[in-house]
mmCIF file as Biopython writes it, N, C-alpha, C and O atoms, coordinates in Angstrom:
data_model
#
loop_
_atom_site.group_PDB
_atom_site.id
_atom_site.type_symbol
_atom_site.label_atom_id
_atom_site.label_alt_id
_atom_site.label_comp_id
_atom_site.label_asym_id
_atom_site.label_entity_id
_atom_site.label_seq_id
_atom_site.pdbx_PDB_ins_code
_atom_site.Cartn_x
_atom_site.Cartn_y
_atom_site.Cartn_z
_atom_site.occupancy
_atom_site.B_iso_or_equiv
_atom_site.auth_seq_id
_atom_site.auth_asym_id
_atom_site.pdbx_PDB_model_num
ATOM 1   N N  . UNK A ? 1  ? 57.520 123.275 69.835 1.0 0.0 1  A 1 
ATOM 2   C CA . UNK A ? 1  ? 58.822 122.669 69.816 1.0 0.0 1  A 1 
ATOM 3   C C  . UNK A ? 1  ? 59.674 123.287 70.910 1.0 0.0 1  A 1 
ATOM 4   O O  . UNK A ? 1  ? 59.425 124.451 71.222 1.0 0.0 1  A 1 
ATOM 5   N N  . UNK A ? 2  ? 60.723 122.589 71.571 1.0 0.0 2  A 1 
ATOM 6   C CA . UNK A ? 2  ? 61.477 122.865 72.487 1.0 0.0 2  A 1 
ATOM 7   C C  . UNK A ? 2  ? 62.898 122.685 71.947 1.0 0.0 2  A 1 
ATOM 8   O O  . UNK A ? 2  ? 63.078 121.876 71.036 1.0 0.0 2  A 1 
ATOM 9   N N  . UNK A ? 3  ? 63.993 123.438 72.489 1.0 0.0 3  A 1 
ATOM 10  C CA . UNK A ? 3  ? 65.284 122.736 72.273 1.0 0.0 3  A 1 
ATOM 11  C C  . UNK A ? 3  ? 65.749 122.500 73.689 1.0 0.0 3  A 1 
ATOM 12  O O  . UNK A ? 3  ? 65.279 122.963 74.728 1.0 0.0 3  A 1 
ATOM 13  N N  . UNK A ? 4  ? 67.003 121.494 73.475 1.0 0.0 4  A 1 
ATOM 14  C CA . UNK A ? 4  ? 67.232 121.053 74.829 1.0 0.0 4  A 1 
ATOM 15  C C  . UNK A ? 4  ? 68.069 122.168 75.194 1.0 0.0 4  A 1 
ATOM 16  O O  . UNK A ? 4  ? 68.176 123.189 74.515 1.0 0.0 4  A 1 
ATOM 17  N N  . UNK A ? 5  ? 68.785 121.899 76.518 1.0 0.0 5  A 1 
ATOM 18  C CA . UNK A ? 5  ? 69.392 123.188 77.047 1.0 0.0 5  A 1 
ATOM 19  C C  . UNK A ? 5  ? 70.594 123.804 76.302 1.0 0.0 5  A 1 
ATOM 20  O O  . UNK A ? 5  ? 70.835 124.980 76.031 1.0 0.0 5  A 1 
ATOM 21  N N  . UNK A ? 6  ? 71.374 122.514 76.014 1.0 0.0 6  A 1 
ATOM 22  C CA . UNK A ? 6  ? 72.512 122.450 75.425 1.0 0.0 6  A 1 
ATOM 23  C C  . UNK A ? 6  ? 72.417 122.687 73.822 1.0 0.0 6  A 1 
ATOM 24  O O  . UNK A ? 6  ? 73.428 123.000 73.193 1.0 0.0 6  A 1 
ATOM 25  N N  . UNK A ? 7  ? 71.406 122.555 73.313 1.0 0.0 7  A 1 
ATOM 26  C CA . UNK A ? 7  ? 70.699 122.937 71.546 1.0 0.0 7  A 1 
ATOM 27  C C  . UNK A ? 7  ? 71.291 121.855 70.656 1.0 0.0 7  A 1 
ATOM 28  O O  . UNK A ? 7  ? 71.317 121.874 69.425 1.0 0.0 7  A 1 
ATOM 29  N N  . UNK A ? 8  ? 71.817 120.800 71.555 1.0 0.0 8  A 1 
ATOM 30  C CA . UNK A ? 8  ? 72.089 119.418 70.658 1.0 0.0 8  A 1 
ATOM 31  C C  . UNK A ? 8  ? 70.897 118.886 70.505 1.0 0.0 8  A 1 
ATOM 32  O O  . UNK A ? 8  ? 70.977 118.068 69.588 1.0 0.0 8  A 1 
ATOM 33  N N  . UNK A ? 9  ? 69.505 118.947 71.066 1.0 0.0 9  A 1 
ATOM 34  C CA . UNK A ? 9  ? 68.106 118.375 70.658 1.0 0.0 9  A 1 
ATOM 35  C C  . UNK A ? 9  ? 67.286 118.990 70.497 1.0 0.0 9  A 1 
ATOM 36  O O  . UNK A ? 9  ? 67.265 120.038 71.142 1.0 0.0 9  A 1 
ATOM 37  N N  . UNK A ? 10 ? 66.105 118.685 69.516 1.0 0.0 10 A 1 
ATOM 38  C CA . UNK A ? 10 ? 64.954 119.595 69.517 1.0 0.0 10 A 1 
ATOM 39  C C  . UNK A ? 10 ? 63.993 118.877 69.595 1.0 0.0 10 A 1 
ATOM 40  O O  . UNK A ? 10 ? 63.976 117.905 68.840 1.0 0.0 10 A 1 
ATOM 41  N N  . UNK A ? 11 ? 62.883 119.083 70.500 1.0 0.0 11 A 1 
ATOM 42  C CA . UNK A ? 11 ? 61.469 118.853 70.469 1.0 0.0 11 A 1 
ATOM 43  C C  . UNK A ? 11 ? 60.627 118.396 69.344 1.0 0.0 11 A 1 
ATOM 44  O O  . UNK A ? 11 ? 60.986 118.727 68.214 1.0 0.0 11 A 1 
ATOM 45  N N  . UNK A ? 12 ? 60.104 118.047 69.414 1.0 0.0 12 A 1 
ATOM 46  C CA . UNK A ? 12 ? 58.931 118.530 68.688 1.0 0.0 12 A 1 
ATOM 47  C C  . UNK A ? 12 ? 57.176 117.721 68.679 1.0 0.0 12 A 1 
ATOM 48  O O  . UNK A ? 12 ? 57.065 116.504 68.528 1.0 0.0 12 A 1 
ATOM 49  N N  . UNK A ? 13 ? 56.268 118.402 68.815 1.0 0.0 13 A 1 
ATOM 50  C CA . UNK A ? 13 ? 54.872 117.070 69.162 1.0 0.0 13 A 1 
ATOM 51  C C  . UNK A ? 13 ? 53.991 117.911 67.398 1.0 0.0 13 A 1 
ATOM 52  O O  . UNK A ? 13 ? 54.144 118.804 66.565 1.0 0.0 13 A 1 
ATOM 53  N N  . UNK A ? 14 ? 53.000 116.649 67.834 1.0 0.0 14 A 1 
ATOM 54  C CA . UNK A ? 14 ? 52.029 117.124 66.723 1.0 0.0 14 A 1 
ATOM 55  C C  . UNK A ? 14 ? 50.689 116.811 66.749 1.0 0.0 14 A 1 
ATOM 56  O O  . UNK A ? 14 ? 50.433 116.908 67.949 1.0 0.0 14 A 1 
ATOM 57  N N  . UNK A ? 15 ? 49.748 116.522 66.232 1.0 0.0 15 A 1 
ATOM 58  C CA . UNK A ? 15 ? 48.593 116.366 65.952 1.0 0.0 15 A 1 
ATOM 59  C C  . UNK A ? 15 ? 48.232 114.761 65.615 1.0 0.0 15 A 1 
ATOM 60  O O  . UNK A ? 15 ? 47.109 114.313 65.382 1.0 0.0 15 A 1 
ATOM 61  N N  . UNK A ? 16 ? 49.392 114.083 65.652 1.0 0.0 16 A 1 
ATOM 62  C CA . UNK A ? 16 ? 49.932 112.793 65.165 1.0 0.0 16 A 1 
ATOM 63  C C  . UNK A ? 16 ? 49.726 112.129 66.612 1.0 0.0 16 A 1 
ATOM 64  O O  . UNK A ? 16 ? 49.441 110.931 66.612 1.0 0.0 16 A 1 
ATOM 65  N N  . UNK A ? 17 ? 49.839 112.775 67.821 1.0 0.0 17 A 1 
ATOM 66  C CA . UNK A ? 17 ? 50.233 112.354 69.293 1.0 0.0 17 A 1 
ATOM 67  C C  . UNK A ? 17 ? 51.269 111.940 69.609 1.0 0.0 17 A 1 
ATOM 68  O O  . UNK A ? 17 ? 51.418 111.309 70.656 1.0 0.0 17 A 1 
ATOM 69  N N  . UNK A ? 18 ? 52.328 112.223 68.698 1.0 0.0 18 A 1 
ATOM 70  C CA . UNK A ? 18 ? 53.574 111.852 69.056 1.0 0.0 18 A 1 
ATOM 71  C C  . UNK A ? 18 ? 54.544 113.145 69.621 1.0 0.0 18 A 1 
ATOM 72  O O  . UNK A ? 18 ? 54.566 114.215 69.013 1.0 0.0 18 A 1 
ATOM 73  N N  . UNK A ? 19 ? 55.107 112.978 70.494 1.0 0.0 19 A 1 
ATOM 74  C CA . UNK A ? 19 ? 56.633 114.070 70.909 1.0 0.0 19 A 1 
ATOM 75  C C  . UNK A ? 19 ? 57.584 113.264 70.240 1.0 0.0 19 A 1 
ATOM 76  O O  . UNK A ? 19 ? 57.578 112.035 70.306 1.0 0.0 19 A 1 
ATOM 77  N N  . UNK A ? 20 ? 58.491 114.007 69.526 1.0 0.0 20 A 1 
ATOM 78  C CA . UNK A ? 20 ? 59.940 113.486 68.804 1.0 0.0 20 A 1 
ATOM 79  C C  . UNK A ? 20 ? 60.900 114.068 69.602 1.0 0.0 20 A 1 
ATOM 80  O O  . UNK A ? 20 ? 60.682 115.012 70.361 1.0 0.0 20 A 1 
ATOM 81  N N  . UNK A ? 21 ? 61.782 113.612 69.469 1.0 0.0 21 A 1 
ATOM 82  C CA . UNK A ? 21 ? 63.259 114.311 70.061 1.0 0.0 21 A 1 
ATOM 83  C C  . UNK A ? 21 ? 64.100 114.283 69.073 1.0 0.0 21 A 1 
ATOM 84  O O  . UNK A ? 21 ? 64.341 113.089 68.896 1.0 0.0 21 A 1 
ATOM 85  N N  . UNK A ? 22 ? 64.752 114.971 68.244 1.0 0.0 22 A 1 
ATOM 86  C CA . UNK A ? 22 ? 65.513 114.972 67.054 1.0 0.0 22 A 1 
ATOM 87  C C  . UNK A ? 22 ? 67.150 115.143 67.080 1.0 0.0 22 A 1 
ATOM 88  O O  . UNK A ? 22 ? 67.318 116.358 67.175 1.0 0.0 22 A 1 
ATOM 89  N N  . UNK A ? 23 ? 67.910 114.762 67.057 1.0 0.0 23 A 1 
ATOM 90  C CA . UNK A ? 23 ? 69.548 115.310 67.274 1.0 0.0 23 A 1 
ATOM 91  C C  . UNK A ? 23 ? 69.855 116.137 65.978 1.0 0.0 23 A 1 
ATOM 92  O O  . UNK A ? 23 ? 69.907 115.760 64.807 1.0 0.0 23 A 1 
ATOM 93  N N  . UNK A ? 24 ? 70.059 117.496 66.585 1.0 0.0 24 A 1 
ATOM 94  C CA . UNK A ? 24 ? 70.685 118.701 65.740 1.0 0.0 24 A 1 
ATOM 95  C C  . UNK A ? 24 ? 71.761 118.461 65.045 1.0 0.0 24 A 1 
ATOM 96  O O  . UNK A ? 24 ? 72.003 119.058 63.996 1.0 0.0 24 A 1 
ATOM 97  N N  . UNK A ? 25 ? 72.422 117.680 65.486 1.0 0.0 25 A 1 
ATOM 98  C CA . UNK A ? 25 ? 73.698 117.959 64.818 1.0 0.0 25 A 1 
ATOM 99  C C  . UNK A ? 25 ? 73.774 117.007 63.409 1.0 0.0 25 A 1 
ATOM 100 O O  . UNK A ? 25 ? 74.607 116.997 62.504 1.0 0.0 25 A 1 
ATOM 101 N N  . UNK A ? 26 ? 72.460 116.165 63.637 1.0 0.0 26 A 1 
ATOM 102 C CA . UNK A ? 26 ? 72.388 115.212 61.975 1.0 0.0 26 A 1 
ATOM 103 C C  . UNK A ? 26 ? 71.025 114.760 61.209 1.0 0.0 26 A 1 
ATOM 104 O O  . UNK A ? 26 ? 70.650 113.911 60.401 1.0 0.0 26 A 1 
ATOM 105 N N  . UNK A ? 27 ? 70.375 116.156 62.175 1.0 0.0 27 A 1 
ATOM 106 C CA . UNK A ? 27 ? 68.609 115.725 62.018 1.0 0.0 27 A 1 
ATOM 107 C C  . UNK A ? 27 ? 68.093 114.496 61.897 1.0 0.0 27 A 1 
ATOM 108 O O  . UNK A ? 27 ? 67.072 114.259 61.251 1.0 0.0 27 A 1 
ATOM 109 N N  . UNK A ? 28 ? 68.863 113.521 62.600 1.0 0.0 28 A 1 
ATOM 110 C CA . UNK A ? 28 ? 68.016 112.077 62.863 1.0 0.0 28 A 1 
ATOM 111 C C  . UNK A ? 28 ? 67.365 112.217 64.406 1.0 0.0 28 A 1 
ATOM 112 O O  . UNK A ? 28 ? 67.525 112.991 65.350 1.0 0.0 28 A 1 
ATOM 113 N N  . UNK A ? 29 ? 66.404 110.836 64.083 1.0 0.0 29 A 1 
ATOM 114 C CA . UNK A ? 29 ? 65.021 111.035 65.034 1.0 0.0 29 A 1 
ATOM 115 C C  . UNK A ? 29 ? 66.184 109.849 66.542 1.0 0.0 29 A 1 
ATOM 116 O O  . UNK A ? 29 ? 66.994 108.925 66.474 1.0 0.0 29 A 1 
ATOM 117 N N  . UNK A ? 30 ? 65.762 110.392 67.281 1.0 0.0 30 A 1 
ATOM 118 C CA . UNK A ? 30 ? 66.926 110.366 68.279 1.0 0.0 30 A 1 
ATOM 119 C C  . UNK A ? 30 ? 65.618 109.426 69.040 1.0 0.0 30 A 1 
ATOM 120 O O  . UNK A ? 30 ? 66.093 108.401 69.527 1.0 0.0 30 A 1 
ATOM 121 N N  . UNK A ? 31 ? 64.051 109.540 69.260 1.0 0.0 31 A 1 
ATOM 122 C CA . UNK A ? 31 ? 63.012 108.931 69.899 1.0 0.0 31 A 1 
ATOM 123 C C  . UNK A ? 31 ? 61.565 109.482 69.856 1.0 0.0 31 A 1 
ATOM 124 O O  . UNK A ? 31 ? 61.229 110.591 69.439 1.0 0.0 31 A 1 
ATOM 125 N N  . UNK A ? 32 ? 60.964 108.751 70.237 1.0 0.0 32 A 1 
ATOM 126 C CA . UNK A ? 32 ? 59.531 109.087 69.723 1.0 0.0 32 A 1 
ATOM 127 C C  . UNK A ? 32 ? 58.784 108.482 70.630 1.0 0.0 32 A 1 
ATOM 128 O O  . UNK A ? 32 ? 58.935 107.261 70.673 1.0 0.0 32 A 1 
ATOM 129 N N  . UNK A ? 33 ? 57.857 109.051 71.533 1.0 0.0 33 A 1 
ATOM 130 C CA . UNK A ? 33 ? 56.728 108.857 72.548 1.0 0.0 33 A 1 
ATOM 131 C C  . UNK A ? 33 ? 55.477 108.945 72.457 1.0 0.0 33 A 1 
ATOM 132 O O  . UNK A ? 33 ? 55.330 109.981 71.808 1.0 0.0 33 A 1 
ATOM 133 N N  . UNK A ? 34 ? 54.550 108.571 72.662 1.0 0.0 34 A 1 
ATOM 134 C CA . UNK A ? 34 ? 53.109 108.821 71.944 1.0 0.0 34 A 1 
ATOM 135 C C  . UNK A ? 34 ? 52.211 108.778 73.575 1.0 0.0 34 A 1 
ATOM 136 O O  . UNK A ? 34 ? 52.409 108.141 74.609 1.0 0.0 34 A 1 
ATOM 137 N N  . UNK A ? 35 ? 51.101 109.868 73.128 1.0 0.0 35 A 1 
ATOM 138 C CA . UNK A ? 35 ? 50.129 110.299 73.650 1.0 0.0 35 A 1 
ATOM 139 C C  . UNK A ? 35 ? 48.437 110.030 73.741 1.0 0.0 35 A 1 
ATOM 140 O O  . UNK A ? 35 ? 48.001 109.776 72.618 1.0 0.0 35 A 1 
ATOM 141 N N  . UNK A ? 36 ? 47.729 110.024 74.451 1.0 0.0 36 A 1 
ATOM 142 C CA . UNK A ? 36 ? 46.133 109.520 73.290 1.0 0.0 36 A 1 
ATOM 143 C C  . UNK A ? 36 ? 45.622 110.975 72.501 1.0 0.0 36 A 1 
ATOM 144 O O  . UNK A ? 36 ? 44.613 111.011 71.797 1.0 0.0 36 A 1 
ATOM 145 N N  . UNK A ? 37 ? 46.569 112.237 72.773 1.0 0.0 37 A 1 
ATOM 146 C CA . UNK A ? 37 ? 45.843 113.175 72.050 1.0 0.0 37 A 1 
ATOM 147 C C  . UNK A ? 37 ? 47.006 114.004 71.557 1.0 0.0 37 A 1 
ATOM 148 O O  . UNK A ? 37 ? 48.197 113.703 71.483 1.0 0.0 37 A 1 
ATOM 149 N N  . UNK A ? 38 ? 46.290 115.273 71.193 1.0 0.0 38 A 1 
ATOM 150 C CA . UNK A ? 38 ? 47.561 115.914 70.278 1.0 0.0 38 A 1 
ATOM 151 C C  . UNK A ? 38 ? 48.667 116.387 71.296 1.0 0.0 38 A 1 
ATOM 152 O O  . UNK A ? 38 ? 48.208 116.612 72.416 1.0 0.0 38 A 1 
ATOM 153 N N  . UNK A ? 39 ? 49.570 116.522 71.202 1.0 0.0 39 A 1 
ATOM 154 C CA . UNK A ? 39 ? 50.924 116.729 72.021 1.0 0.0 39 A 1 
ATOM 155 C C  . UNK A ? 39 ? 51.025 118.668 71.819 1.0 0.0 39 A 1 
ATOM 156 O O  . UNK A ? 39 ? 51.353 119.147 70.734 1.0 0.0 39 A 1 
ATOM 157 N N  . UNK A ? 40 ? 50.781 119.310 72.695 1.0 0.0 40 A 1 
ATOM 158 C CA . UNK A ? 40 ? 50.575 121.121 72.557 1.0 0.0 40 A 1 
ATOM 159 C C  . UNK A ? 40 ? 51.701 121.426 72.976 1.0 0.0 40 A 1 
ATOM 160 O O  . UNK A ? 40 ? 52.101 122.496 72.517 1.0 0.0 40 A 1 
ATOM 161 N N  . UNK A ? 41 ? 52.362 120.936 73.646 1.0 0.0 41 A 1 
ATOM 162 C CA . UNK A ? 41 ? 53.362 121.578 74.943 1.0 0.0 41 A 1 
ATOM 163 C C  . UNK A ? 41 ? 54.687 120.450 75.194 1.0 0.0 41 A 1 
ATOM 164 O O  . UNK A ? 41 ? 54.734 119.249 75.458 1.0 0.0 41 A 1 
ATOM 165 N N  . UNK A ? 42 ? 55.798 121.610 74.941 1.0 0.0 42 A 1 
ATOM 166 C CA . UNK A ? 42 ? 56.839 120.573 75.142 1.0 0.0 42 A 1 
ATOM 167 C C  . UNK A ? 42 ? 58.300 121.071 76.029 1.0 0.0 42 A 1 
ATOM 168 O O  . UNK A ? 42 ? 58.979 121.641 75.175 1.0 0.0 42 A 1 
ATOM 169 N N  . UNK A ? 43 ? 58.701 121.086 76.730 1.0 0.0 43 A 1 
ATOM 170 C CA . UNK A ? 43 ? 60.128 121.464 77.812 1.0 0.0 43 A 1 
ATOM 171 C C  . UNK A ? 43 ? 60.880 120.868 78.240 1.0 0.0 43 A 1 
ATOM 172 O O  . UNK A ? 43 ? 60.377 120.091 79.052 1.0 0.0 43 A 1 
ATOM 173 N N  . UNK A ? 44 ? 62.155 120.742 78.141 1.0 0.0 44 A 1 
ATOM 174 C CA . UNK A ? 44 ? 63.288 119.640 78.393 1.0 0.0 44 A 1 
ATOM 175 C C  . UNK A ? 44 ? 63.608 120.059 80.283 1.0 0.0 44 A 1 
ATOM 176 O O  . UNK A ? 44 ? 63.178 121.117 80.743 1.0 0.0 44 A 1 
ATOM 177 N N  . UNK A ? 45 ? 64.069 119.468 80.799 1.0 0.0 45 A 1 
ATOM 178 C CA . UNK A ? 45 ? 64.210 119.882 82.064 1.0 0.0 45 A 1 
ATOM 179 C C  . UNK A ? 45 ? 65.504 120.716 82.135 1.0 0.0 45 A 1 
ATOM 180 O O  . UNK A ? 45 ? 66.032 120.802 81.026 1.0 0.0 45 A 1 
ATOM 181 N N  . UNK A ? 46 ? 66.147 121.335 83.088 1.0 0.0 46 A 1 
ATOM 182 C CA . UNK A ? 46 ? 67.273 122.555 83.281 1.0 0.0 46 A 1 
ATOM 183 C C  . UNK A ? 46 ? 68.471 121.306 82.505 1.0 0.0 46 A 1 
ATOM 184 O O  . UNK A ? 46 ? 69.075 121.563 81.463 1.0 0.0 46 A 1 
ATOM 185 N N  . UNK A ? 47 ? 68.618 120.014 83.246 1.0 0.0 47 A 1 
ATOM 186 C CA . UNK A ? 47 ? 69.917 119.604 82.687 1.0 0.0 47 A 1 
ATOM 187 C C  . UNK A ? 47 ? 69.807 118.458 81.773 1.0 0.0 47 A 1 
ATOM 188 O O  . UNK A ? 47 ? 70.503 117.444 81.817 1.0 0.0 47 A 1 
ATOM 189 N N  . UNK A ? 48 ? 68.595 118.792 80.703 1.0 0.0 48 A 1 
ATOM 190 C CA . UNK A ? 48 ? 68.529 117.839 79.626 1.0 0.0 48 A 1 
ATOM 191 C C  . UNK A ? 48 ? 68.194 116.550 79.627 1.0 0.0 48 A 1 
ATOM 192 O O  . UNK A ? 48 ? 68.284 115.952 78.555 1.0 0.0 48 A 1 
ATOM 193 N N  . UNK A ? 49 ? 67.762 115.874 80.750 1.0 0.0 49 A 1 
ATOM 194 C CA . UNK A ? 49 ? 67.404 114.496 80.868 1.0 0.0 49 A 1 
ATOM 195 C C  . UNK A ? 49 ? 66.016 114.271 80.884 1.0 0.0 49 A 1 
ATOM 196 O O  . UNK A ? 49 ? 65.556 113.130 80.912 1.0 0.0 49 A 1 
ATOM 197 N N  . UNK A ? 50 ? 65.360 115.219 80.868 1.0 0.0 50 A 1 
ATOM 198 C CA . UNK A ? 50 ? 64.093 114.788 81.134 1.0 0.0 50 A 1 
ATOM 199 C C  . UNK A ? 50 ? 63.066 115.859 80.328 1.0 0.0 50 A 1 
ATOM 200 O O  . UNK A ? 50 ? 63.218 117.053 80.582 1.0 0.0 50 A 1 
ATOM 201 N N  . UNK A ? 51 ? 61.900 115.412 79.247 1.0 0.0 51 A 1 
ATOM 202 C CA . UNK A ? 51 ? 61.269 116.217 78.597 1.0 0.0 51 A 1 
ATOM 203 C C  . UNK A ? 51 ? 60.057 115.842 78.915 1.0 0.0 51 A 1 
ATOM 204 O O  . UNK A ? 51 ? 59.783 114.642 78.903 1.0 0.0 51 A 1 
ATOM 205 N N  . UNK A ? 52 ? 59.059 116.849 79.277 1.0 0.0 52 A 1 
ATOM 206 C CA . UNK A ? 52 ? 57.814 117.002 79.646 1.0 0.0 52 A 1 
ATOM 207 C C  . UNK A ? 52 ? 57.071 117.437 78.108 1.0 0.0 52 A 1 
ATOM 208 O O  . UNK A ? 52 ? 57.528 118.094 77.173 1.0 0.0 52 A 1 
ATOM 209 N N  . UNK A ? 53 ? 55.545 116.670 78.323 1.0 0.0 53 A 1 
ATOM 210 C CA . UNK A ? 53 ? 54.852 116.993 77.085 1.0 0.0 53 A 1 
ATOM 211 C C  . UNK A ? 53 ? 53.627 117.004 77.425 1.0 0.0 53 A 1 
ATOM 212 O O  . UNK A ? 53 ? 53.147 116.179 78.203 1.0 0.0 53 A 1 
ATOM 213 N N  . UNK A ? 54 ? 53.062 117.824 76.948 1.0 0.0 54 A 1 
ATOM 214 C CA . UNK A ? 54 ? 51.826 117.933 77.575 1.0 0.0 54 A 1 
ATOM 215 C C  . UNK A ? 54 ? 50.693 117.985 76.223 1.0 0.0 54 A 1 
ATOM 216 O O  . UNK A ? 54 ? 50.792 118.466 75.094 1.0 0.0 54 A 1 
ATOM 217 N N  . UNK A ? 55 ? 49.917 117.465 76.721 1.0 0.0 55 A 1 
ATOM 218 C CA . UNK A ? 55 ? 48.399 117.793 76.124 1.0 0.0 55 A 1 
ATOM 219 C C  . UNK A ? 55 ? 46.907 118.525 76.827 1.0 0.0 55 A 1 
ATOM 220 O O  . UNK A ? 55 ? 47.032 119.131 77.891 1.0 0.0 55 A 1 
ATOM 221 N N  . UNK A ? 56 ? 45.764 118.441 76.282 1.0 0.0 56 A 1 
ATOM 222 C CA . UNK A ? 56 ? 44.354 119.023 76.977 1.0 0.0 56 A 1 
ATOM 223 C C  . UNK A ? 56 ? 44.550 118.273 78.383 1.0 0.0 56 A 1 
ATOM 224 O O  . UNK A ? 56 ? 44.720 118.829 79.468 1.0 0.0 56 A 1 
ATOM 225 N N  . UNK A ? 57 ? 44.491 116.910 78.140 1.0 0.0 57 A 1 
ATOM 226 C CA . UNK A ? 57 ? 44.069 115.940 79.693 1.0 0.0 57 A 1 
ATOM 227 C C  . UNK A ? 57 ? 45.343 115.476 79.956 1.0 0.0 57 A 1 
ATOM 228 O O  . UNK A ? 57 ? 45.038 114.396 80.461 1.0 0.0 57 A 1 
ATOM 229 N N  . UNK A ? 58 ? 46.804 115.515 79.986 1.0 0.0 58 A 1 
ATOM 230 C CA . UNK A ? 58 ? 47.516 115.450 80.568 1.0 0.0 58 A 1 
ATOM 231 C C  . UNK A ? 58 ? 48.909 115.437 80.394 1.0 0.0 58 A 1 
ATOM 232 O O  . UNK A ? 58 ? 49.135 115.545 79.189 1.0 0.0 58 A 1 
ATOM 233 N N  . UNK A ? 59 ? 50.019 115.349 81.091 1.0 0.0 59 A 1 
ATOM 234 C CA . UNK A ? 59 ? 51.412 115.983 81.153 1.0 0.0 59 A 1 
ATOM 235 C C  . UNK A ? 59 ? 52.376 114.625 81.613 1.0 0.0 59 A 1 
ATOM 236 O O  . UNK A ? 59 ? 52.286 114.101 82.723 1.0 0.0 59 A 1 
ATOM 237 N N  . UNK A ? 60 ? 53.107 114.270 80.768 1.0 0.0 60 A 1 
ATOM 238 C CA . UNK A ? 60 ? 54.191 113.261 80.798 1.0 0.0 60 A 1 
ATOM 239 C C  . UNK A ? 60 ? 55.361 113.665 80.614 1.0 0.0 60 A 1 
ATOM 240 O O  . UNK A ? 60 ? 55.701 114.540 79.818 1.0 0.0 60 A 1 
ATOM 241 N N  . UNK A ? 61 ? 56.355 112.776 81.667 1.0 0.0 61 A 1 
ATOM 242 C CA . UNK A ? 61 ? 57.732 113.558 82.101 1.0 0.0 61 A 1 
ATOM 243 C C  . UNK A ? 61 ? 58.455 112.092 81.537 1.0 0.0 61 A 1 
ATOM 244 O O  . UNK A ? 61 ? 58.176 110.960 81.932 1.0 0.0 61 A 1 
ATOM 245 N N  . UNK A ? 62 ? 59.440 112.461 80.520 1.0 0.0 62 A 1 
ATOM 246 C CA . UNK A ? 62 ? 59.675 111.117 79.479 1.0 0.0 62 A 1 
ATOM 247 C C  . UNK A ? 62 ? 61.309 111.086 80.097 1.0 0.0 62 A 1 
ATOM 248 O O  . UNK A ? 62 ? 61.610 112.266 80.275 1.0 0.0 62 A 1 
ATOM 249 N N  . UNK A ? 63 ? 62.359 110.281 80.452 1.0 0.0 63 A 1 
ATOM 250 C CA . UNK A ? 63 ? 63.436 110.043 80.648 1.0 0.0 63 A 1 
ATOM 251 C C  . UNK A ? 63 ? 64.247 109.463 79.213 1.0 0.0 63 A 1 
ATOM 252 O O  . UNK A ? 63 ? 63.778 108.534 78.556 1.0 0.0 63 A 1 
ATOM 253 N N  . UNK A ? 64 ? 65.423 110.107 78.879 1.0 0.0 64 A 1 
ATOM 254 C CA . UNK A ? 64 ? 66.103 109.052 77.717 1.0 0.0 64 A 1 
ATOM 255 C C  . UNK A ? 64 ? 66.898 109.396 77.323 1.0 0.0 64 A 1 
ATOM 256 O O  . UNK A ? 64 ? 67.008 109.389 76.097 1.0 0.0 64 A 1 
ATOM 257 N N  . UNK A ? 65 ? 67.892 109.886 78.124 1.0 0.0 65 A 1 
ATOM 258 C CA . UNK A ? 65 ? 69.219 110.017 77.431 1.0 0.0 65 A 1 
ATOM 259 C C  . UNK A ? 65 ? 70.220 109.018 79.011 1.0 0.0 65 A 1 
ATOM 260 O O  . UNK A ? 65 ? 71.436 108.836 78.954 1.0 0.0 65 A 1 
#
């Protein structure tokens, strides 16, 4: 799990192949991206617009705010 820079979002992937993005301030699911494998690795970029997720075979840079 990652939080964003600002700690208004949190990360999170799973075994499911999905990365979530969650908003802190009301624990609703803010978006949801899917992978073909489990999601290991997750980092928001320096100014919050952009979250990278990675798995075994590869690394996606997701835009959405």
């Amino acid at each position: 799990m990652a939080f964003s820079p600002d700690s208004t979002q949190l990360a999170t992937g799973s075994e499911d192949r999905a990365a979530r993005v969650w908003d802190t301030t009301n624990a609703r699911l803010v978006c949801r991206m899917f992978h073909e494998d489990p999601v290991l690795s997750l980092a928001f970029s320096p100014d919050g617009t952009y979250l990278a997720s990675g798995t075994q075979r590869a690394v996606r840079v997701w835009a959405f705010r």
